[in-house]
DOGU-391836 format. One line per 4 residues: number of its first residue (from 1); their letters; for each residue x, y, z of N, C-alpha, C, CB. Coordinates in nm, 4 decimals, padded with zeros to 6 digits. Glycine has a CB too. Layout:
BEGIN
NUM	a	X/Y/Z/X/Y/Z/X/Y/Z/X/Y/Z ~ ...
***
This chain:
BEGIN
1	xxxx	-01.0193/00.9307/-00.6942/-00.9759/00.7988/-00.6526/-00.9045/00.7345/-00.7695/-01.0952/00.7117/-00.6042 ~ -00.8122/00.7089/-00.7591/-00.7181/00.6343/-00.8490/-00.7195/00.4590/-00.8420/-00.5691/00.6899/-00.8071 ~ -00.7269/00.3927/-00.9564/-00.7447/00.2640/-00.9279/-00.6187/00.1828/-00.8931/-00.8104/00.2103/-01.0334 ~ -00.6112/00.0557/-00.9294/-00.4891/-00.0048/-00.8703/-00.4056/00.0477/-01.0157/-00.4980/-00.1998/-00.8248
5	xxxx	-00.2542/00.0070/-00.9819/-00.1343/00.0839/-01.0338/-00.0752/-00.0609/-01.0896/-00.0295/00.1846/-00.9055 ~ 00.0103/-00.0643/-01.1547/00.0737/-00.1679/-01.2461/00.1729/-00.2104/-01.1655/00.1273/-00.1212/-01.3859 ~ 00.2496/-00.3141/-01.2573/00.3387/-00.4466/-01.1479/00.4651/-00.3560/-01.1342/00.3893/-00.6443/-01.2377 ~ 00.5242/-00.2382/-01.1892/00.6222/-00.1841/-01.1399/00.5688/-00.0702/-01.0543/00.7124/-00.1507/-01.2401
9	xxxx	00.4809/-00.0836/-00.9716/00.4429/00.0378/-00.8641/00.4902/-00.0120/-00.7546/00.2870/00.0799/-00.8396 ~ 00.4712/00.0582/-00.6714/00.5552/00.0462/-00.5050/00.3991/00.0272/-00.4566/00.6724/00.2248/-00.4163 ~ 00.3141/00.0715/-00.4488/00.1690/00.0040/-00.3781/00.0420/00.0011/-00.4492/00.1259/00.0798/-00.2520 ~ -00.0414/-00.0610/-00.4305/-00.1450/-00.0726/-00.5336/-00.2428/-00.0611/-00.4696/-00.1536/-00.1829/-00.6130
13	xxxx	-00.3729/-00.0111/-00.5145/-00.4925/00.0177/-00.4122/-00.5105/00.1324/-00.4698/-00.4726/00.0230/-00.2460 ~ -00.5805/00.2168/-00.3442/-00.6388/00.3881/-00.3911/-00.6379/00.4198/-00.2393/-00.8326/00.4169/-00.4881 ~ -00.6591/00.5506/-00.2437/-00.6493/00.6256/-00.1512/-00.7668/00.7652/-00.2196/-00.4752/00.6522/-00.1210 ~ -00.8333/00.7782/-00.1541/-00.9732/00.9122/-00.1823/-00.9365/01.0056/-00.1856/-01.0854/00.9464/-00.0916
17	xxxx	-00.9692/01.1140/-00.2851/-00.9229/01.2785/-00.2766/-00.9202/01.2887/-00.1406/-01.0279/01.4030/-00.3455 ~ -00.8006/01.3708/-00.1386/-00.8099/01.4309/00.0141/-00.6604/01.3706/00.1067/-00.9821/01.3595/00.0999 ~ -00.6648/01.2283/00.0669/-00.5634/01.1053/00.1402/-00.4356/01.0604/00.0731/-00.6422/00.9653/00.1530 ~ -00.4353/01.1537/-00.0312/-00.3091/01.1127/-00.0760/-00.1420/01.0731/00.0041/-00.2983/01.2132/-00.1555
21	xxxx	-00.1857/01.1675/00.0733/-00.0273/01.2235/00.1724/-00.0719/01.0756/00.2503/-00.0240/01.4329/00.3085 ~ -00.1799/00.9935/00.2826/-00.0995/00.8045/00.3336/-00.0656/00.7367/00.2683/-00.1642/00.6932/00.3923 ~ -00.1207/00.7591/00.1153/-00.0493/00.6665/00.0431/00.1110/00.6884/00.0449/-00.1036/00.6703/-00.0946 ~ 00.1767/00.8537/00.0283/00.2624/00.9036/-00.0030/00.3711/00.8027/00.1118/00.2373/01.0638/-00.0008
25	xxxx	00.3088/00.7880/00.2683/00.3856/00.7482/00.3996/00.3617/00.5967/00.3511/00.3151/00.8040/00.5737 ~ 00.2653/00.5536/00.2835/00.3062/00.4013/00.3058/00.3923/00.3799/00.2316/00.2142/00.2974/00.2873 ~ 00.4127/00.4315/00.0945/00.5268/00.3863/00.0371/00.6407/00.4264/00.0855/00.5294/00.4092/-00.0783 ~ 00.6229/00.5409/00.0868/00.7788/00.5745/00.1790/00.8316/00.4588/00.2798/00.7568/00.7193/00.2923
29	xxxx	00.7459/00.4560/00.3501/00.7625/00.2957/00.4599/00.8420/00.1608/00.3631/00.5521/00.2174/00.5134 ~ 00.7612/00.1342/00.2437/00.8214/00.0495/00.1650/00.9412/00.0610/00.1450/00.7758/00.0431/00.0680 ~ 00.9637/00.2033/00.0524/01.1238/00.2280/00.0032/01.2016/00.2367/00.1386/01.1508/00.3860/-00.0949 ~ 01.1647/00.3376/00.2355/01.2542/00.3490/00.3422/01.3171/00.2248/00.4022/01.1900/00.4148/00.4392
33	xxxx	01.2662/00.0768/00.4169/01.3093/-00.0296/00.4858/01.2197/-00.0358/00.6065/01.4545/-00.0204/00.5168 ~ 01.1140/00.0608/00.6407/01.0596/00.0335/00.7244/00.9450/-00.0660/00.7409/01.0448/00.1225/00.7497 ~ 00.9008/-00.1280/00.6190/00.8162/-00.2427/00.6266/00.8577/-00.2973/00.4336/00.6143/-00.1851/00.6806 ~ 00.8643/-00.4497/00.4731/00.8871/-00.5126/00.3591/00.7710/-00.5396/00.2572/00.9435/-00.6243/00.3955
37	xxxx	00.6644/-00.5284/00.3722/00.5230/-00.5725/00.2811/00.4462/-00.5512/00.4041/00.5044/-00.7513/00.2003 ~ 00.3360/-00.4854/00.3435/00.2136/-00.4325/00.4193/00.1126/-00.4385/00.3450/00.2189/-00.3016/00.4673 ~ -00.0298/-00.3885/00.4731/-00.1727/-00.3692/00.3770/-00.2229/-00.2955/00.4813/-00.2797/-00.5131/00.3217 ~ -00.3102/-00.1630/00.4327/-00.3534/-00.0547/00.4979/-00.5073/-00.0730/00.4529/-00.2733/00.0865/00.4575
41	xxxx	-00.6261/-00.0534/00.5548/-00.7321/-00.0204/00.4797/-00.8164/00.0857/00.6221/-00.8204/-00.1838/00.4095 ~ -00.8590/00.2001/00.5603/-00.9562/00.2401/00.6614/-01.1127/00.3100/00.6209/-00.8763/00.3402/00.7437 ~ -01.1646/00.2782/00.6989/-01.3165/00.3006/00.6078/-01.3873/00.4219/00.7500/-01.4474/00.0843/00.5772 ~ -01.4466/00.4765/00.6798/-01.5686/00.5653/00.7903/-01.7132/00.5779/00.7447/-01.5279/00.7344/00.8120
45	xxxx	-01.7524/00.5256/00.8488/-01.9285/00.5397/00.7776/-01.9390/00.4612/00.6679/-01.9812/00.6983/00.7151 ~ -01.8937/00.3149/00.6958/-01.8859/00.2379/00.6364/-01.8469/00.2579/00.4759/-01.9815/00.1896/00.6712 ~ -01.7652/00.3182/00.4709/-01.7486/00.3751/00.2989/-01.5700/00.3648/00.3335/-01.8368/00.5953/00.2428 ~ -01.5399/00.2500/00.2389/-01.3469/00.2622/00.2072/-01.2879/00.3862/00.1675/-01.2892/00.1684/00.0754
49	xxxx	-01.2408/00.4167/00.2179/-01.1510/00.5691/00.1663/-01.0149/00.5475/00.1423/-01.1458/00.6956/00.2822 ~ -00.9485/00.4768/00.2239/-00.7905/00.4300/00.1695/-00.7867/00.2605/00.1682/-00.6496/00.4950/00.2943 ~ -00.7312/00.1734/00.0690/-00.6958/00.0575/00.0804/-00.5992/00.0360/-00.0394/-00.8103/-00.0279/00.0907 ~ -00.4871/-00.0066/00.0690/-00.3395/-00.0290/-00.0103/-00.2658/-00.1395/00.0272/-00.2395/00.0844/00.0098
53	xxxx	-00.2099/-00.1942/-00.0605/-00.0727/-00.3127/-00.0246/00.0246/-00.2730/-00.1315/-00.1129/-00.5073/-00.0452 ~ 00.1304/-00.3952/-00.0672/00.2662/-00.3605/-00.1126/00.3412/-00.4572/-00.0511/00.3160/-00.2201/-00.0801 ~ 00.4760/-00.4288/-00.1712/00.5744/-00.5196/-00.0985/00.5720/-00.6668/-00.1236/00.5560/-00.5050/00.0420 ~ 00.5975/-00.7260/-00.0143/00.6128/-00.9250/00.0420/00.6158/-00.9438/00.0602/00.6350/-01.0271/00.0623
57	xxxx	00.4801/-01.0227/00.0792/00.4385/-01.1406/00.2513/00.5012/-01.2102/00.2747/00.3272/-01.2386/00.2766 ~ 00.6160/-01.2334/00.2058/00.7479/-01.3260/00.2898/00.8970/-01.2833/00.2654/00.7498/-01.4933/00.2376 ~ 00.8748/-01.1666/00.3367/01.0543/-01.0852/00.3425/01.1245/-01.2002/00.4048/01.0850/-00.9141/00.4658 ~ 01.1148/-01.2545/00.5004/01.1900/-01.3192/00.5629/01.2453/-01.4343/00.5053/01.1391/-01.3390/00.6591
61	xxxx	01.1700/-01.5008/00.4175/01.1969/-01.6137/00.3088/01.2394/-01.5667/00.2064/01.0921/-01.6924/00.2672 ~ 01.3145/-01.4391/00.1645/01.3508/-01.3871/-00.0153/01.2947/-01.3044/-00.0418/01.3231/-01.4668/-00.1377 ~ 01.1433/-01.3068/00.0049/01.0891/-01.2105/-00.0689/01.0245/-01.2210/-00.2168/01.1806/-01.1312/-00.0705 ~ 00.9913/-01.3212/-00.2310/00.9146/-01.3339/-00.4117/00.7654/-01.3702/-00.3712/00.9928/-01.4967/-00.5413
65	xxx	00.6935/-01.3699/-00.2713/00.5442/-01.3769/-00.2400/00.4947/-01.2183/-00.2777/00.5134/-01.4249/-00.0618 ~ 00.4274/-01.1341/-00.3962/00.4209/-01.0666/-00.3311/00.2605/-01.0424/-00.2416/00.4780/-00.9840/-00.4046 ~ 00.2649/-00.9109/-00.1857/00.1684/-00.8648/-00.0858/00.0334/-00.8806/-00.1706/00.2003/-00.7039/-00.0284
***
């Protein structure tokens, strides 16, 4: 599990051995244009395994909020 990532990363959070390849799609989503700012979290058996954001909660306004 990797912890959160610094202010020039594309998403910050962790993702659990094993889950890398969603982190890999959410950013892609970021760079691709397919979402300006997001937040992913999914847990099983009550235990977090991926939780990520990114981006900016206000694309539509500029864009300087970030996620």
């Amino acid at each position: 599990m990797s912890g959160a990532m610094t202010s020039t990363a594309i998403s910050q959070g962790f993702a659990a051995s094993g889950f890398e390849g969603v982190r890999q799609q959410f950013e892609s989503n970021l760079t691709g244009g397919e979402d300006v700012g997001a937040s992913f979290c999914v847990s099983h058996d009550a235990v977090v395994i991926v939780d990520l954001w990114g981006g900016v909660a206000d694309g539509i306004n500029g864009g300087t909020l970030p996620w």
